[in-house]
C-alpha positions as a Markdown table, in Angstrom:
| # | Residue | x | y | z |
|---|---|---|---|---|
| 1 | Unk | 3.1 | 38.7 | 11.6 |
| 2 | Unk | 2.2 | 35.3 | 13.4 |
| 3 | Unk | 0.0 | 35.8 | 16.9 |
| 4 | Unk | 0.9 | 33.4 | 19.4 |
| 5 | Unk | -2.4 | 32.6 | 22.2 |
| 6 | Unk | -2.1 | 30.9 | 25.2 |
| 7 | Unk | -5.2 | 29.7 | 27.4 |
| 8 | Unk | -4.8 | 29.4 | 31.4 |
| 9 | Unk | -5.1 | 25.0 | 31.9 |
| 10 | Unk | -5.0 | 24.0 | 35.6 |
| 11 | Unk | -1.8 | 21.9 | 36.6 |
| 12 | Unk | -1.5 | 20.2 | 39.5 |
| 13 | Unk | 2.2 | 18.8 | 41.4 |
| 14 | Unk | 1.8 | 15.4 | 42.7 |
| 15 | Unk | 2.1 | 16.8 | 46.2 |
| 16 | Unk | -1.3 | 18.4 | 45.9 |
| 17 | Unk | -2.9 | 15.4 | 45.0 |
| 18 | Unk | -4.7 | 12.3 | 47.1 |
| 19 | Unk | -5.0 | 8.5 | 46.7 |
| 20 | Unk | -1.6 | 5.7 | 46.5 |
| 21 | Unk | 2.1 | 7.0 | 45.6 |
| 22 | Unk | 2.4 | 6.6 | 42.3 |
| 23 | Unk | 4.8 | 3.5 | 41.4 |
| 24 | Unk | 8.3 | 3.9 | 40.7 |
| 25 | Unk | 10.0 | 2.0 | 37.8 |
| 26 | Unk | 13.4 | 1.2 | 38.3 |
| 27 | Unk | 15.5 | 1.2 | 35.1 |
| 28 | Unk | 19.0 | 1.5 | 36.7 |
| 29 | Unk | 21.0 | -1.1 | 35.8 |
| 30 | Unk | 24.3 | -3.2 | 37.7 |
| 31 | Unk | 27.5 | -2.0 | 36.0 |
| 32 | Unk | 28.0 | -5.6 | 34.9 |
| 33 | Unk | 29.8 | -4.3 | 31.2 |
| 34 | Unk | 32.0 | -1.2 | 31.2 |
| 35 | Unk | 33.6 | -2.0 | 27.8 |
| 36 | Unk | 30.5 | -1.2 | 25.6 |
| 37 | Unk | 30.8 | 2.8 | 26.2 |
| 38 | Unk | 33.2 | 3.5 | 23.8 |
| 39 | Unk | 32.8 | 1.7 | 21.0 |
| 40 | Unk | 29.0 | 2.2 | 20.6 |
| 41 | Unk | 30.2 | 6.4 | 21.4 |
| 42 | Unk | 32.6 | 5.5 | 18.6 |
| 43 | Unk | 30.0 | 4.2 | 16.2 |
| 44 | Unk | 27.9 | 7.6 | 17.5 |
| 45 | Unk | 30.8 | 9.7 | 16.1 |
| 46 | Unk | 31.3 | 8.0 | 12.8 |
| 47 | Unk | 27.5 | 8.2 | 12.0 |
| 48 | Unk | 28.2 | 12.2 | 12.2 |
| 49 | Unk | 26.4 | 12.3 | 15.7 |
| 50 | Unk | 27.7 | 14.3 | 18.6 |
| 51 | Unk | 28.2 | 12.7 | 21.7 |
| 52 | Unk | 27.8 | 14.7 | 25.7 |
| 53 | Unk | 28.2 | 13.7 | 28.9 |
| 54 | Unk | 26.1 | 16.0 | 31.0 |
| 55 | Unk | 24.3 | 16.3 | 34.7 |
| 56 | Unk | 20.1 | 16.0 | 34.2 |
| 57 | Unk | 17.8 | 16.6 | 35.9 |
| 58 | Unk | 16.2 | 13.1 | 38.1 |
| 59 | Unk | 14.3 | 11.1 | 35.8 |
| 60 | Unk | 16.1 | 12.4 | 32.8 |
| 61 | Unk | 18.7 | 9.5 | 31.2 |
| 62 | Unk | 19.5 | 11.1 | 27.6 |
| 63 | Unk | 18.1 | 12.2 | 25.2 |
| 64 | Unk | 18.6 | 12.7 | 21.4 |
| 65 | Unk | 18.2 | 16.2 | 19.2 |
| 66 | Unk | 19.2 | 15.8 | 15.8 |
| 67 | Unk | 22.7 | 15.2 | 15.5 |
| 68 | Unk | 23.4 | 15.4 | 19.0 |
| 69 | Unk | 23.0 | 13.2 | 21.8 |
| 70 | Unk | 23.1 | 14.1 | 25.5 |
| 71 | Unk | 23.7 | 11.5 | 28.0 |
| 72 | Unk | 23.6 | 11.6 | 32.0 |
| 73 | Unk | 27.1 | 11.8 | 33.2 |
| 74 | Unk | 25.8 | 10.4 | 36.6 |
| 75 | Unk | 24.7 | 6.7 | 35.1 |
| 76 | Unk | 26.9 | 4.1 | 35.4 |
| 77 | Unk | 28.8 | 2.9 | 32.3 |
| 78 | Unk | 26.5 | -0.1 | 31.6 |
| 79 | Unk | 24.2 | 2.5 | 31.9 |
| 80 | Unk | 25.8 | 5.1 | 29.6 |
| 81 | Unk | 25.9 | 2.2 | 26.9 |
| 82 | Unk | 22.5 | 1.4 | 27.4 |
| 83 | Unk | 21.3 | 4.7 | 27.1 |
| 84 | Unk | 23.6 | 5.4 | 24.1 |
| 85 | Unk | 22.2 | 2.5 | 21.8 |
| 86 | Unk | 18.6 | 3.7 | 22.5 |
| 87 | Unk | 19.4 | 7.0 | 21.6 |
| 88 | Unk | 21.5 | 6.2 | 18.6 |
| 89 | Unk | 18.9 | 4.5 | 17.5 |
| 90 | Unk | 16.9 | 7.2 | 17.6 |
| 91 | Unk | 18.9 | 9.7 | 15.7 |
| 92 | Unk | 19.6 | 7.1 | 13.0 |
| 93 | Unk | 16.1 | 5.2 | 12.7 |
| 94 | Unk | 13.7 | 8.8 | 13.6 |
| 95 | Unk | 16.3 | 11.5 | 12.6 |
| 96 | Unk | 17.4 | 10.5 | 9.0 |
| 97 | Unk | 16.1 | 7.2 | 8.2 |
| 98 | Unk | 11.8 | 8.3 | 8.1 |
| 99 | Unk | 11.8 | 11.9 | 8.5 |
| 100 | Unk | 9.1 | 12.0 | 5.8 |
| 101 | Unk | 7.5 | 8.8 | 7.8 |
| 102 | Unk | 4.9 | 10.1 | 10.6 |
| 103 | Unk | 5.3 | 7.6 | 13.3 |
| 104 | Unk | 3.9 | 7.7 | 16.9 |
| 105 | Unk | 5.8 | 8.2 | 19.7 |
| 106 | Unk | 4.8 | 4.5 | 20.9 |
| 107 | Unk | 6.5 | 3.4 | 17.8 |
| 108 | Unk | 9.4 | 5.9 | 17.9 |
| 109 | Unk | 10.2 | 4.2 | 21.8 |
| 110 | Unk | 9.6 | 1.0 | 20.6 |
| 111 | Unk | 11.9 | 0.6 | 18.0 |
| 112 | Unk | 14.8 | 2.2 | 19.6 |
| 113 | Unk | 14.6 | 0.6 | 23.4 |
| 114 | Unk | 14.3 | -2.7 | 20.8 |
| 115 | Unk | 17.8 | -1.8 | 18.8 |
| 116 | Unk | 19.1 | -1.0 | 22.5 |
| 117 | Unk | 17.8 | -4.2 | 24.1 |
| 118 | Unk | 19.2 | -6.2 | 21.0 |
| 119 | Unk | 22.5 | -4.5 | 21.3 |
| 120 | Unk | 23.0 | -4.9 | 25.1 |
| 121 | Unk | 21.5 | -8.6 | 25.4 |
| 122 | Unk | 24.2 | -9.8 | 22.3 |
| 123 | Unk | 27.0 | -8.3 | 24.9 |
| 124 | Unk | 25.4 | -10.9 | 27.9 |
| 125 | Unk | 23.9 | -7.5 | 29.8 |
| 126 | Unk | 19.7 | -7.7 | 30.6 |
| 127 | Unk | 18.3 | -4.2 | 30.4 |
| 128 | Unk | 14.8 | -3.4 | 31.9 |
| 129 | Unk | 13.4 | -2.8 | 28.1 |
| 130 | Unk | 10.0 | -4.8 | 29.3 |
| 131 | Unk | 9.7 | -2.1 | 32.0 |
| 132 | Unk | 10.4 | 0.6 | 30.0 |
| 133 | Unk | 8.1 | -0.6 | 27.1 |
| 134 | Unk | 5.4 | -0.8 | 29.5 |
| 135 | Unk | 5.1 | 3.1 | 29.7 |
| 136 | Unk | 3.5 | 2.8 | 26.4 |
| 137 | Unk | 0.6 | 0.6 | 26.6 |
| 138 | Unk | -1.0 | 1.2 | 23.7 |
| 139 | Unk | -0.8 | -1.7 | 21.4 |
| 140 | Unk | 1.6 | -1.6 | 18.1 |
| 141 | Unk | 2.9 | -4.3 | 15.4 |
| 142 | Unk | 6.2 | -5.0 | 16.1 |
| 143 | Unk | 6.4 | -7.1 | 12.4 |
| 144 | Unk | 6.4 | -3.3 | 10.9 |
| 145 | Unk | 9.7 | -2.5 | 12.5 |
| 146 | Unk | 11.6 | -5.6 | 12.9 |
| 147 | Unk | 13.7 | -5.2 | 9.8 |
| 148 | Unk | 14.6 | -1.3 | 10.4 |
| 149 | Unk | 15.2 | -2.7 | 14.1 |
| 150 | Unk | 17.5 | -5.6 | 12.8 |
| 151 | Unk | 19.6 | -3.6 | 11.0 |
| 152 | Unk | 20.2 | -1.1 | 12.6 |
| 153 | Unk | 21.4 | -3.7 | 15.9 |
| 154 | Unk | 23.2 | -6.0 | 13.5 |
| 155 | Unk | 25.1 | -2.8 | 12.5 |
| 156 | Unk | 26.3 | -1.2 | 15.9 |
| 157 | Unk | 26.9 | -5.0 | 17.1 |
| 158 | Unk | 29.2 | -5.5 | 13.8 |
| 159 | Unk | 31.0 | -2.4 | 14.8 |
| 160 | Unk | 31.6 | -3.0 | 18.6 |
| 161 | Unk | 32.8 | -6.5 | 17.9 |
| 162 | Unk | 34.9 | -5.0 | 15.2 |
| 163 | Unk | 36.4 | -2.3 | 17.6 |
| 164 | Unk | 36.8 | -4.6 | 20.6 |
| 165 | Unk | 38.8 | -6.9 | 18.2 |
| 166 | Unk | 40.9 | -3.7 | 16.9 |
| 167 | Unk | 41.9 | -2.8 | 20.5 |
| 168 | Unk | 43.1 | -6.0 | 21.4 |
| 169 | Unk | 45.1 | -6.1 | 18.3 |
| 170 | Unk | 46.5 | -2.8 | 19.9 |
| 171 | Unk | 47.1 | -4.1 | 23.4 |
């Protein structure tokens, strides 16, 4: 039988604290693209990963768990695709591709807001990746990931071009 301790730690709500607001970082984004939803959901669902729509709590965009990937239903659709690609990403470079690999969580944000800013700036739409990378200031070598980043952007590119070009065939 396991025993499971817990120690009392003192936490503290922003509200009971002193000094300068903390700073706000704005990652929404204008919904400049609303075509790149689908297809990259599609390339979600033929990678065997579940796709949701579903309400989160403020603050809270997506995230991924291991097959499944939960996305705010509130964001806009550029948003939605944004989101997607970074937690695709994710699934597909942290969930299969290195379980064995111990990487930090620096790394693990790193290379996915990378295959999502990739993704997103091939389609003409700027995402806020600089802010967002700047919540993890701790430095890292990029030249470690940039072929596991690569690919994995080449491939969901190759596939939304692929799928755009199927649905106009269909139109």
């Amino acid at each position: 039988m396991t025993k499971t301790y817990f120690r009392p730690v003192y936490v503290f709500d922003v509200s009971q604290t002193e000094g300068k607001s903390l700073p706000q970082i704005d990652l929404s984004l204008e919904n400049s693209d609303s075509t790149l939803f689908e297809p990259l959901k599609s390339y979600a669902i033929s990678k065997g990963i579940k796709v949701k729509l579903k309400s989160l709590r403020k603050g809270l965009d997506g995230y991924s768990e291991g097959g499944k990937i939960v996305i705010n239903r509130k964001a806009n659709d550029t948003e939605k695709a944004s989101i997607l690609a970074h937690e695709t990403a994710h699934e597909l470079l942290h969930f299969r591709d290195s379980k064995d690999v111990k990487l930090t969580k620096e790394i693990l944000e790193m290379e996915a807001e990378a295959v999502a800013f990739v993704v997103m700036n091939y389609f003409g739409v700027e995402i806020k990746s600089d802010k967002y990378l700047a919540l993890y200031k701790k430095s890292y070598n990029l030249m470690e990931s940039l072929k596991r980043i690569s690919d994995r952007s080449s491939a969901m590119i190759d596939y939304v071009l692929k799928s755009k070009s199927e649905f106009q065939k269909t139109s």
